[in-house]
C-alpha positions as CSV (number, residue, x, y, z in Angstrom):
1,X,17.9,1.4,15.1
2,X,14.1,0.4,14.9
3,X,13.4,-2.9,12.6
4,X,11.9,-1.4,9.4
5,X,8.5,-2.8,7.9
6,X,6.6,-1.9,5.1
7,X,3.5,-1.3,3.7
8,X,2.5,-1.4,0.1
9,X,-0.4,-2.7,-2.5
10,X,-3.2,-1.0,-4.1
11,X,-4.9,2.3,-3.5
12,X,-8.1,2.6,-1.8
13,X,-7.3,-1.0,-0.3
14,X,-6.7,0.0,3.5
15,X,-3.5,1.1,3.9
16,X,-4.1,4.0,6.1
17,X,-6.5,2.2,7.8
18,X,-3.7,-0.2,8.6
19,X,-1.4,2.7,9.1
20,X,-3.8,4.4,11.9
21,X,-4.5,1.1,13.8
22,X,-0.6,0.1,13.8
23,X,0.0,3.7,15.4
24,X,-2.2,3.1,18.6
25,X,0.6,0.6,19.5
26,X,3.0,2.5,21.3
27,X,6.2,0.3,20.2
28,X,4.8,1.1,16.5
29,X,4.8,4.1,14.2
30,X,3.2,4.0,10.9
31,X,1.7,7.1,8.3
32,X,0.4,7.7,4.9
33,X,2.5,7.8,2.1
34,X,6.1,8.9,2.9
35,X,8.8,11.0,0.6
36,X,11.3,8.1,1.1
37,X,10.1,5.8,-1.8
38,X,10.8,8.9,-4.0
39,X,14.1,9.9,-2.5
40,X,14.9,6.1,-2.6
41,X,14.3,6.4,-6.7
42,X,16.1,9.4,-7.0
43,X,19.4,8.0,-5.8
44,X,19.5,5.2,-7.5
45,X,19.7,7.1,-10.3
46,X,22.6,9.2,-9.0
47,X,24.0,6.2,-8.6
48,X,23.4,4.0,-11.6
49,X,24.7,4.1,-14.8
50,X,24.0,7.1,-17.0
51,X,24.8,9.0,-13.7
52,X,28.5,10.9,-13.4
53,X,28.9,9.6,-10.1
54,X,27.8,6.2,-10.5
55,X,31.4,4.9,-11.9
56,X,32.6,6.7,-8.2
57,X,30.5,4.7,-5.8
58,X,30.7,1.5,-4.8
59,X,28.1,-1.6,-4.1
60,X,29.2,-0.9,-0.1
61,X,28.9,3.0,-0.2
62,X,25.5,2.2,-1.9
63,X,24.1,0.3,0.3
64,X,25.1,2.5,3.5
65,X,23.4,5.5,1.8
66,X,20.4,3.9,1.2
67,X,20.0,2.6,4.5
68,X,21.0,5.9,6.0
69,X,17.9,6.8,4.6
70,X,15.8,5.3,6.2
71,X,17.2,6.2,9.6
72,X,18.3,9.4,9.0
73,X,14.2,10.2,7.8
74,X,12.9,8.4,11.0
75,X,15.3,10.0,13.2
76,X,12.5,10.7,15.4
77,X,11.0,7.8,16.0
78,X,14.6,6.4,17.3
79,X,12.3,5.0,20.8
80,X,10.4,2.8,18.8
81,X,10.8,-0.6,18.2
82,X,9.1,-1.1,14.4
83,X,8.7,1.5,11.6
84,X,6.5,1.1,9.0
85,X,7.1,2.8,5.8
86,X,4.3,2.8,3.5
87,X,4.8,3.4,-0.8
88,X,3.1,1.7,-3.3
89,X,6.4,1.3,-4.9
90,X,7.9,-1.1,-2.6
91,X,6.7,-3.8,-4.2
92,X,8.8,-3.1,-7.3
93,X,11.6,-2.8,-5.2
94,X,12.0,-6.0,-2.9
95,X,15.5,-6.9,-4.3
96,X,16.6,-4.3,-2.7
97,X,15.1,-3.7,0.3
98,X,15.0,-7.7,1.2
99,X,18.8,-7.2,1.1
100,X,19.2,-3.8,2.8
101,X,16.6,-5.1,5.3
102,X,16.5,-9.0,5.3
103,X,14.3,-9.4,8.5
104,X,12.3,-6.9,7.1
105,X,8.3,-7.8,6.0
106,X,6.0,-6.0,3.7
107,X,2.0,-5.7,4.4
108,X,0.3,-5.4,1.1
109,X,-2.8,-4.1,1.0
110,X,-5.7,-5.1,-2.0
111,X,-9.2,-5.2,-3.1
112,X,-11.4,-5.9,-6.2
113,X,-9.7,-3.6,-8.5
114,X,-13.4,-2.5,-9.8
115,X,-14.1,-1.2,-6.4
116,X,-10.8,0.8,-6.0
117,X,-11.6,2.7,-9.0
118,X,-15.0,2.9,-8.0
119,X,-13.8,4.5,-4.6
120,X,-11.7,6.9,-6.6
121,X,-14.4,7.7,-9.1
122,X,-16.4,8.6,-6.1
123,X,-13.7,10.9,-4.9
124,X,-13.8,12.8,-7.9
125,X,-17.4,13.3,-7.9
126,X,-17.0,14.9,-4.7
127,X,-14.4,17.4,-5.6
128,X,-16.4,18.6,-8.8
129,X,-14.8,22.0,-8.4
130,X,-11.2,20.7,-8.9
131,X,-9.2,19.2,-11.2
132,X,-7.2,16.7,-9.4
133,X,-3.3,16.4,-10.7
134,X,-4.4,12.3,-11.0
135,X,-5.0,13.7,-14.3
136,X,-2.9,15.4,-17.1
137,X,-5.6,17.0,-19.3
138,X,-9.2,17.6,-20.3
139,X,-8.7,14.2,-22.3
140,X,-8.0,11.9,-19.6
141,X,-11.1,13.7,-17.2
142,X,-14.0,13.9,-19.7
143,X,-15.4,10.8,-18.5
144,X,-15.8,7.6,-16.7
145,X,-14.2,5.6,-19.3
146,X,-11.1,7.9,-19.7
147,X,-10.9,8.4,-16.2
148,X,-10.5,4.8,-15.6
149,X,-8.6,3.8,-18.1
150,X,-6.4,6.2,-17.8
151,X,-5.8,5.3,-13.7
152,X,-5.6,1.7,-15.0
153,X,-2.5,2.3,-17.4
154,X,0.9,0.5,-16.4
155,X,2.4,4.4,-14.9
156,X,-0.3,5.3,-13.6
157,X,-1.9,5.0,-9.9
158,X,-4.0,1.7,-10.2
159,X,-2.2,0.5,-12.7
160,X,1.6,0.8,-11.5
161,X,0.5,-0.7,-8.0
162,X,-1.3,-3.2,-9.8
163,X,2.0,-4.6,-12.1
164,X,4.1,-4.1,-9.0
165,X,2.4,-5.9,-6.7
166,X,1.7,-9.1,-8.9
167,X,5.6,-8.5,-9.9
168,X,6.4,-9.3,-6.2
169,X,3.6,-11.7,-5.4
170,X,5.2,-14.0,-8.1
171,X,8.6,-13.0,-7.7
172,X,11.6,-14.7,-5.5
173,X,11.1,-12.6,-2.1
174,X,7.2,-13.6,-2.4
175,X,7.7,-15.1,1.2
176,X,8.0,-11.8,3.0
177,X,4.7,-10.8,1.4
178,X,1.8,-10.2,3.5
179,X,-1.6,-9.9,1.4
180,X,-4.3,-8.5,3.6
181,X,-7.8,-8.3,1.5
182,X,-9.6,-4.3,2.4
183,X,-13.3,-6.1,3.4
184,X,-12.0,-8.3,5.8
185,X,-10.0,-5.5,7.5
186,X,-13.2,-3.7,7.4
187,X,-15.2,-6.7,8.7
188,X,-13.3,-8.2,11.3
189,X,-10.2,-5.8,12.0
190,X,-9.3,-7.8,15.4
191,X,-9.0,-11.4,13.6
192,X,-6.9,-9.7,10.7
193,X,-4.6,-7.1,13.1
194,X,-3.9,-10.6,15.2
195,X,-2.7,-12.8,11.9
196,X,-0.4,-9.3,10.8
197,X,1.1,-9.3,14.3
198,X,1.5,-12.9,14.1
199,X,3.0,-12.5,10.3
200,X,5.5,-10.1,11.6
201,X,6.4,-12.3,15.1
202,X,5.1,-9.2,17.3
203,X,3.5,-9.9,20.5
204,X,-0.4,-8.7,20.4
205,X,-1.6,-5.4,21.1
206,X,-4.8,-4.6,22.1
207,X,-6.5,-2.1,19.7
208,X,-9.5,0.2,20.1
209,X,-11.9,0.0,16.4
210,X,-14.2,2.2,18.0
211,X,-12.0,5.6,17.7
212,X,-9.4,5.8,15.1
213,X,-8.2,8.9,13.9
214,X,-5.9,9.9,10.8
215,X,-6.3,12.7,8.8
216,X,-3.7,14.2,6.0
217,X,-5.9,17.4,4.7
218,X,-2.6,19.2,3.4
219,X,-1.3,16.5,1.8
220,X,-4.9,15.7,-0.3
221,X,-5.5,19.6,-0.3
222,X,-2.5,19.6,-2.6
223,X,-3.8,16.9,-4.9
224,X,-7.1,18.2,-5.6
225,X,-8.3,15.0,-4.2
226,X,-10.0,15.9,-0.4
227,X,-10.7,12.8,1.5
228,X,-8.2,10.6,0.2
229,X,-6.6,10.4,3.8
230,X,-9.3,10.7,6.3
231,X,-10.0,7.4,8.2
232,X,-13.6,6.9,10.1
233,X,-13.3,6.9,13.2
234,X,-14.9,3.3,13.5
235,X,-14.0,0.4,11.7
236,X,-17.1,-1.0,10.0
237,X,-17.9,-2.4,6.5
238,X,-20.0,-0.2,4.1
239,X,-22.4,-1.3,1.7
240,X,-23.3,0.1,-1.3
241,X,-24.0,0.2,-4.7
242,X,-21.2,1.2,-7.3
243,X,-20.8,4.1,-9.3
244,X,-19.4,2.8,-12.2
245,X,-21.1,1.6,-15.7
246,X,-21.9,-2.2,-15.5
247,X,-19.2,-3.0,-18.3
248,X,-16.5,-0.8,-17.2
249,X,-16.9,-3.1,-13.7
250,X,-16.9,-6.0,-14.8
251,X,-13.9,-5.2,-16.9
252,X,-11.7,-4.7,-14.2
253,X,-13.9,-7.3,-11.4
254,X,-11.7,-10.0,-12.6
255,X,-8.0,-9.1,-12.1
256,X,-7.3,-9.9,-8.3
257,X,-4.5,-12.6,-9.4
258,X,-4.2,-13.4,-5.3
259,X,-7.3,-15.0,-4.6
260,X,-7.2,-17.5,-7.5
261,X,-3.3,-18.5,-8.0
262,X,-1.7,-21.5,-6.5
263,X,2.1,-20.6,-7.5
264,X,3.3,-17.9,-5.4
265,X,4.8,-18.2,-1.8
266,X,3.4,-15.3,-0.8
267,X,1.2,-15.5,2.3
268,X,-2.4,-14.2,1.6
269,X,-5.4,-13.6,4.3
270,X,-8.4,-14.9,3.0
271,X,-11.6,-16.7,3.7
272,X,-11.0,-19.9,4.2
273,X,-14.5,-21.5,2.7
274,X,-14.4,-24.8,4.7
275,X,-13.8,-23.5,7.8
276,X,-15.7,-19.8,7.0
277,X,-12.7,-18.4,9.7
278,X,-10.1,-15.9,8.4
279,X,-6.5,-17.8,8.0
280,X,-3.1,-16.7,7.0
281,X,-2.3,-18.9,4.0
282,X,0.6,-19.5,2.1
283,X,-1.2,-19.2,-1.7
């Protein structure tokens, strides 16, 4: 059985980035979103209490049909050594998958929450001729301000991520937390892709930034959201100005809790200002 990682954090922050550099390591295999977060929540609740069965199975039985999961899903990838599963919702969920999976490591993903929803407003704009399920109704798409705010609220895509990532980077399993910042991926992939293989113990692999390739056009196609998948095929920062109204930036500029707190045990890689190098750092 491969050792299971997993990736998690915010949208728009690098994870298939991450994803489609992890892949070019042959002993690796990493993707997009998976089905198995969702199939993870949906048996829980066949198992918990509510459910018919859930007086019928015990903690044990749990547990093994959980894991099989996971194995049973990568089947496939039996010949390699580490599987990352990437879901937002694993950071809500590291009680459980800390003890299905105690060796087991999470890579979080983040960036300046005004510029994730500035990447997604930009999506939008692009797709004027579809109205992407990210929205319910005419209400939540008439504008900017909707839009955002309605991406922002605790069920929704920025939002949830958002609550369940600072949920785990304060929380008791905060030590198996990896917080890897989107621009310095973007800026200096090597020096970041060298502290994750160190984070996870892995001996180095040497990547190519020059040609990556991912693409999920189904996947987006079925969102109404093209592009949401599709990695350059170089890694390199881009500049630009953003999108979004002065105030409705600066309202959500200030909430990236990781680069500020000192009470969390979760490791963070940041810019260390005295040494201006990138280091791993316990926050």
């Amino acid at each position: 059985m491969p050792t299971f990682h997993f990736i998690s954090g915010l949208p728009r922050s690098g994870s298939t980035l991450l994803s489609a550099l992890l892949l070019q390591n042959p002993r690796f295999h990493a993707g997009m979103t998976s089905p198995v977060g969702g199939l993870f929540s949906a048996m829980l609740g066949q198992f918990s209490a509510g459910s018919e069965f859930g007086p019928v199975i015990t903690q044990e039985q749990r547990k093994r049909l959980l894991t099989g999961l996971f194995t049973n899903y990568y089947a496939e990838q039996a010949g390699k050594d580490i599987v990352f599963d990437t879901n937002r919702q694993w950071c809500a969920n590291l009680p459980a998958l800390m003890d299905l999976f105690p060796q087991a490591k999470v890579i979080a993903c983040v960036r300046n929450v005004a510029w994730v929803m500035d990447s997604l407003e930009r999506l939008y704009r692009a797709n004027p001729y579809e109205n992407t399920k990210l929205f319910g109704d005419d209400v939540e798409r008439n504008t900017v301000y909707s839009r955002v705010d309605t991406l922002a609220q605790r069920n929704r895509l920025v939002g949830f991520a958002w609550a369940a990532l600072k949920d785990a980077y304060y929380g008791e399993h905060a030590k198996s937390l990896l917080l890897v910042e989107y621009d310095l991926l973007a800026a200096t992939p090597e020096k970041v892709l060298r502290l994750i293989y160190d984070f996870l113990g892995e001996p180095w692999f040497e990547h190519d930034f020059e040609h990556i390739e991912y693409d999920a056009p189904e996947f987006d196609q079925a969102l109404g959201l093209k592009g949401l998948h599709k990695v350059r095929p170089k890694v390199e920062v881009e500049t630009r100005r953003t999108i979004l109204p002065p105030d409705l930036f600066e309202q959500y500029a200030g909430l990236s809790f990781w680069r500020e707190s000192r009470s969390s045990e979760a490791h963070v890689i940041r810019t260390s200002q005295e040494a201006q190098s990138i280091n791993s750092e316990n926050a």
